[in-house]
C-alpha positions in Angstrom: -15.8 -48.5 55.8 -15.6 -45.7 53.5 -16.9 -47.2 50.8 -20.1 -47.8 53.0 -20.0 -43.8 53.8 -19.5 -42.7 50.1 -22.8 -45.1 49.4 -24.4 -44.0 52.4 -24.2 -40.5 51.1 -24.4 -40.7 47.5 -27.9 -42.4 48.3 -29.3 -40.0 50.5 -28.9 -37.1 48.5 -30.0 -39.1 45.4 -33.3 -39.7 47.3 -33.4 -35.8 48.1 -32.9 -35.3 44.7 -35.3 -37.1 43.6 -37.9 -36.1 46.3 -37.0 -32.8 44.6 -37.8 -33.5 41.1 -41.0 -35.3 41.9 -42.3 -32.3 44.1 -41.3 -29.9 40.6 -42.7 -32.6 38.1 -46.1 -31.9 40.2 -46.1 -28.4 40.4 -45.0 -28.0 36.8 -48.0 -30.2 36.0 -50.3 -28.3 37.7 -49.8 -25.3 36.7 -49.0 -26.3 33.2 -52.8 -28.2 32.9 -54.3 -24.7 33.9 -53.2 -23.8 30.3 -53.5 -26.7 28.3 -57.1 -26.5 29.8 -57.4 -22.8 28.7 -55.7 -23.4 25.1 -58.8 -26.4 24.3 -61.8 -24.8 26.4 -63.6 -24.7 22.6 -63.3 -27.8 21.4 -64.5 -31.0 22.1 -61.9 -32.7 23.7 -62.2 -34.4 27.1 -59.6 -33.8 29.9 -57.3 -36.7 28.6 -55.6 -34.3 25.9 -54.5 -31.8 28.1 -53.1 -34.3 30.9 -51.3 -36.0 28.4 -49.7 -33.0 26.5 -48.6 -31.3 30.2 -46.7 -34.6 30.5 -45.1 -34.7 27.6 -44.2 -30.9 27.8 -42.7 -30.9 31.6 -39.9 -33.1 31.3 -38.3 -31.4 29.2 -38.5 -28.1 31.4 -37.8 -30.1 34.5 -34.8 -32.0 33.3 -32.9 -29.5 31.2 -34.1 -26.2 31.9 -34.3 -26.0 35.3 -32.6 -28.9 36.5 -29.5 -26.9 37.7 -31.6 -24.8 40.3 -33.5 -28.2 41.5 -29.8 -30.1 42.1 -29.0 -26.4 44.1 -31.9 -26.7 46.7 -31.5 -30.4 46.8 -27.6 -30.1 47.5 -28.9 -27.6 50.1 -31.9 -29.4 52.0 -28.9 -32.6 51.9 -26.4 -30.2 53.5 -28.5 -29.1 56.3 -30.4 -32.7 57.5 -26.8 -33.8 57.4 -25.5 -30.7 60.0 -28.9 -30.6 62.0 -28.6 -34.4 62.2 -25.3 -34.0 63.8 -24.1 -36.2 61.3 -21.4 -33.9 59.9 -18.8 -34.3 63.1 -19.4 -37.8 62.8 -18.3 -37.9 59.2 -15.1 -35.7 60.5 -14.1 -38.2 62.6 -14.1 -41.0 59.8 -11.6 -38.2 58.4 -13.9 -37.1 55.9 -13.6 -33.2 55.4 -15.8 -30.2 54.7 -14.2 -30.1 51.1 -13.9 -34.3 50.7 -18.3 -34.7 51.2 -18.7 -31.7 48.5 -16.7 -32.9 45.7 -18.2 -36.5 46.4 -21.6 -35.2 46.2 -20.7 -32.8 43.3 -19.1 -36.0 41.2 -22.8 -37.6 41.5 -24.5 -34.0 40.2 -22.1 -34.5 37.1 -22.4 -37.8 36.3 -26.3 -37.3 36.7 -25.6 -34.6 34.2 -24.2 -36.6 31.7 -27.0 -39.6 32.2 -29.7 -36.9 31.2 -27.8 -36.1 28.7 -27.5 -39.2 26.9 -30.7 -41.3 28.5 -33.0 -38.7 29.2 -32.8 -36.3 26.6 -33.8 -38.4 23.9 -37.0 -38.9 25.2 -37.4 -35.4 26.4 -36.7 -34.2 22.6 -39.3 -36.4 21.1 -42.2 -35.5 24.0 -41.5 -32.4 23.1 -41.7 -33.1 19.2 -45.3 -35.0 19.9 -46.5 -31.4 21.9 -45.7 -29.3 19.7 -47.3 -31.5 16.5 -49.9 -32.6 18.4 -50.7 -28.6 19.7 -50.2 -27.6 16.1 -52.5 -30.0 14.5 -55.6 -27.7 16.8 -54.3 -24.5 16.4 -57.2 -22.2 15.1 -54.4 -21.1 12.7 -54.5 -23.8 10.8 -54.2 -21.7 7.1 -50.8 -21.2 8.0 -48.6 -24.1 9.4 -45.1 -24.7 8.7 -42.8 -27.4 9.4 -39.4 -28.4 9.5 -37.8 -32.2 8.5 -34.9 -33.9 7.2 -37.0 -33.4 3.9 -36.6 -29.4 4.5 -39.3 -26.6 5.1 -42.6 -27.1 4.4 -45.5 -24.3 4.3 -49.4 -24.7 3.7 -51.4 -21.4 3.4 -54.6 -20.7 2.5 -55.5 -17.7 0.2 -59.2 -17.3 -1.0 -60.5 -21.0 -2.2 -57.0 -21.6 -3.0 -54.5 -23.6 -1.1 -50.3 -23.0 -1.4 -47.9 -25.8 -0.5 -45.1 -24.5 -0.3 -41.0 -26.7 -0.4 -37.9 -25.3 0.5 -34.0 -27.1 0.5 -33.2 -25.1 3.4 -33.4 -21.2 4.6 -30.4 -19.5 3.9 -29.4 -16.0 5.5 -32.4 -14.1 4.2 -33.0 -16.6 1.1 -35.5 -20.1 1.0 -33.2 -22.1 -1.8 -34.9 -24.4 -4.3 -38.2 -23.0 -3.7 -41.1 -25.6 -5.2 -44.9 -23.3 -4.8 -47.7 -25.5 -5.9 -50.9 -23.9 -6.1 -54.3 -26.3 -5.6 -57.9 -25.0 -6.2 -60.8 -26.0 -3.9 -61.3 -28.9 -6.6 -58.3 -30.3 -5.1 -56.0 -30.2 -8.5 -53.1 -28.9 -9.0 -53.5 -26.0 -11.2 -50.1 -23.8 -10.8 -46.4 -24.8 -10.1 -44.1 -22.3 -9.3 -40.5 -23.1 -9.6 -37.1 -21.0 -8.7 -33.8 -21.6 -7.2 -33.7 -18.7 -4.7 -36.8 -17.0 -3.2 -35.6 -13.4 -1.0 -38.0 -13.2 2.0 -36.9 -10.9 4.0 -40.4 -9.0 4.2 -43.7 -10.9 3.7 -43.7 -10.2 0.1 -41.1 -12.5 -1.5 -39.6 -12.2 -4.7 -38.5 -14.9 -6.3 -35.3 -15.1 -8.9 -36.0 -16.4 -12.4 -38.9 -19.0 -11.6 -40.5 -21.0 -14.0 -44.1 -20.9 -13.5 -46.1 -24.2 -15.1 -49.8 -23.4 -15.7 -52.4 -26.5 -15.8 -55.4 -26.3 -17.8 -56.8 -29.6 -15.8 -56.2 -31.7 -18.5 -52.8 -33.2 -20.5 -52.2 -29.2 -21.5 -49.0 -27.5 -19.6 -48.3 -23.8 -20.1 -45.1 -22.5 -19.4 -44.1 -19.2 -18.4 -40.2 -17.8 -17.6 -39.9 -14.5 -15.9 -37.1 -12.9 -14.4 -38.4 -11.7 -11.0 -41.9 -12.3 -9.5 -43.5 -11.1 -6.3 -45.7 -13.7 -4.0 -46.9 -12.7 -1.5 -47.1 -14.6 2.3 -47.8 -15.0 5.7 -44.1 -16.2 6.6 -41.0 -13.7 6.5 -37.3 -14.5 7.5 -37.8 -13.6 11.1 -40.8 -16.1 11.8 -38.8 -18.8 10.0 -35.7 -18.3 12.4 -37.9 -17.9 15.2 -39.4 -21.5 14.4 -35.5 -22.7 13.2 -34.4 -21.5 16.8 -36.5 -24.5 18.7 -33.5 -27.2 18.9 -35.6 -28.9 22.1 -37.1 -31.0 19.6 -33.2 -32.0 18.9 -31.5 -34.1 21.3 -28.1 -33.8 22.7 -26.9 -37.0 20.5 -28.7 -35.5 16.9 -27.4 -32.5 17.4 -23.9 -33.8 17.8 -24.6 -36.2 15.1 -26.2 -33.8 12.6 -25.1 -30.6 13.2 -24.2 -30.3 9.9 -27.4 -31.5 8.0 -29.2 -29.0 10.6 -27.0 -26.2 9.4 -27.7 -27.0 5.8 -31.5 -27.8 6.5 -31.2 -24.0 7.3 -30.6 -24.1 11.1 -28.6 -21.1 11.9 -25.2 -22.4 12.7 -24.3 -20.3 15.9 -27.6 -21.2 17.4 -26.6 -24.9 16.7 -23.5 -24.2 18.2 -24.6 -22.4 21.3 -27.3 -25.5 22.3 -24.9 -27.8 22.3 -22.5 -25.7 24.6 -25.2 -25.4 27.0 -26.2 -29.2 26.9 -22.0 -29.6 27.3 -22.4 -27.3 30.4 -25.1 -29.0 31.8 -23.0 -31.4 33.8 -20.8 -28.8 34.9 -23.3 -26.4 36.0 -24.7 -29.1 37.9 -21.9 -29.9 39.6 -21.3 -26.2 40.4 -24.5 -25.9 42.1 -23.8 -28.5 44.8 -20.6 -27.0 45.3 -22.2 -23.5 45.6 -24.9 -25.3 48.0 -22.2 -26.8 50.2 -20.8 -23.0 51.0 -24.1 -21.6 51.9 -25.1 -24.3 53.8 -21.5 -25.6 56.0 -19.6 -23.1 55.8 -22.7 -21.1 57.9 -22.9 -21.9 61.3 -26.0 -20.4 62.5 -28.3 -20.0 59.8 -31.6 -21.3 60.5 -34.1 -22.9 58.0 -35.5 -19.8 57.2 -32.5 -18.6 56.2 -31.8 -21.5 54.1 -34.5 -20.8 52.1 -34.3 -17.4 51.5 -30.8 -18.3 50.2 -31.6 -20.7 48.1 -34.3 -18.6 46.4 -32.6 -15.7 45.7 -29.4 -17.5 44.6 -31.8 -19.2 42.1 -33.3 -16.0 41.3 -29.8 -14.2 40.7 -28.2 -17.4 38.7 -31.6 -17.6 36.5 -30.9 -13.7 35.5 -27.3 -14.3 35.2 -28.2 -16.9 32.7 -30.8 -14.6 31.0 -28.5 -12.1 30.6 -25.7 -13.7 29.5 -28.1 -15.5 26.4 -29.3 -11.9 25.9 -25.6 -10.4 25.3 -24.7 -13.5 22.9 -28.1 -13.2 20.9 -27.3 -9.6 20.9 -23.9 -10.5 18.9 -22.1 -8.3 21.8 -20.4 -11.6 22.7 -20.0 -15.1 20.7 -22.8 -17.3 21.5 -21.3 -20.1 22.5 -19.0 -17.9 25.3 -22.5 -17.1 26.6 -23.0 -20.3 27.8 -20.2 -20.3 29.8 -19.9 -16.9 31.5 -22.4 -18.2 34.3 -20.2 -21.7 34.6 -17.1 -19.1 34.8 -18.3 -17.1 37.3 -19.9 -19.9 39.5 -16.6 -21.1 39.1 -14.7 -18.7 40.8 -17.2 -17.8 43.4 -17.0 -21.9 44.6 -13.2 -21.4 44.4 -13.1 -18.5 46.9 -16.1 -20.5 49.1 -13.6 -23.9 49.1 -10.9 -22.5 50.5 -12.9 -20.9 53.6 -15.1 -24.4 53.9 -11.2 -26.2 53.9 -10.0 -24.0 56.9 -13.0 -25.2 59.0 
């Protein structure tokens, strides 16, 4: 019998929740289209472009971002069919507590943590990998693109008639190491190769130490030059690189376990490393907190009405969401370790659900 309740149970609210992500997945696409539309209004592209890159791009925001604040309003529209269905008294009398249907429901929030984790975030990460290439590839600013591989950083800029690819190793504090600056005429020949082991670029104009500079006459003649400083000047600086360095949602949560290292050498600041993959290791938990945090608003209040349920449940969202914000904001801010700023939110949610279970086990 009560392993026909627990399935009875776990299945509903698994349909809420999925009722739930399905009613965000269509919002998120149409407002998300609105933009896409905006960003190719003057090119030539029909409407399939857009469609496509809103669904690659909202999966990603649905299933990691804000997934914790859809489980919390799924946990809570569960949590009061169950009590207006008078379902809950019947559960009591199978000898199932206020405290017992919680944690059961919470167990399913944190094993569908770990599931998007493992199964859905890899495909997440590489949607979001085809957006953002595909979005790049019609930027109008298409002088100036960078990216980032396994092969290290790459730059293309345009100057004059003259077009610079740059190759960096990897970006290190406020250095590009092994720096490799070929420079191609409109001809399309190499006719300049700039060579150095360290390149400063903390300000748009680099200087780069001891570079060998190899000068092509477009024939078999090579002139080469050794100097001990010289200034290039460029679009990119150290803060736009980290800027572009910080995007790890083209990473998923098994790569970044996996290759932490080869990220922090590809010049992936290692604290931001750090700090993603606590947040995808809180993930589960957070879930889990937020069907425990449901479960108080919603059973252990006896004459709320439906109104009130959702005024709850958006300004709880509301308040956790800042919470969060803040808490990144403090870490970034080097006022507390990165990684701890993850967890301050889990921390507190955890203590506030601690309080709220022992009033919910009374009743």
């Amino acid at each position: 019998m009560n392993n026909k309740i627990n399935n009875y149970l776990l299945s509903n609210f698994f349909k809420t929740l999925l009722n739930c992500i399905l009613l965000a997945i269509g919002l998120g696409l149409i407002l998300n289209l609105f933009e896409e539309v905006e960003f190719f209004k003057n090119s030539n592209e029909s409407l399939f472009l857009p469609i496509l890159l809103t669904l690659s791009y909202i999966p990603n925001l649905i299933f990691i971002n804000l997934m914790p604040f859809i489980v919390f309003i799924s946990a809570m529209w569960f949590f009061v069919s169950i009590k207006h269905n008078n379902e809950l008294l019947t559960l009591k009398v199978f000898g199932y507590s206020n405290v017992k249907i919680i944690s059961l429901i919470s167990i399913l929030a944190f094993l569908w943590g770990i599931f998007i984790l493992l199964v859905i975030n890899p495909v997440t990460a590489d949607m979001v990998k085809y957006y953002e290439k595909t979005k790049s590839n019609y930027s109008t600013d298409t002088d100036h693109l960078i990216t980032i591989n396994r092969n290290g950083v790459w730059i293309k800029e345009k100057k004059g008639n003259d077009l610079y690819i740059i190759n960096s190793n990897r970006l290190e504090s406020n250095y590009l190491i092994n720096v490799s600056i070929n420079i191609i005429s409109d001809g399309n020949y190499v006719k300049q190769r700039i060579e150095s082991k360290k390149a400063y670029i903390q300000s748009n104009k680099w200087i780069l130490e001891k570079p060998k500079i190899f000068k092509f006459d477009g024939g078999d003649n090579i002139f080469t030059e050794q100097r001990e400083k010289l200034e290039f000047n460029s679009f990119y600086n150290v803060e736009k690189l980290n800027n572009l360095f910080r995007n790890l949602d083209t990473i998923s949560f098994v790569d970044l376990l996996t290759e932490n290292k080869k990220l922090v050498n590809r010049g992936y600041e290692k604290t931001t490393v750090s700090e993603k993959i606590n947040s995808f290791f809180a993930l589960p938990f957070f879930l889990s907190l937020m069907v425990i945090l449901a479960g108080i608003f919603t059973i252990n209040n006896r004459n709320a009405n439906n109104i009130n349920y959702l005024m709850i449940a958006v300004l709880s969202c509301a308040i956790i969401y800042y919470m969060k914000d803040l808490s990144v904001a403090l870490g970034k801010s080097d006022r507390i370790s990165p990684e701890i700023s993850v967890w301050i939110p889990v921390i507190i949610i955890s203590l506030i659900n601690s309080i709220g279970l022992l009033q919910i086990n009374e009743k």
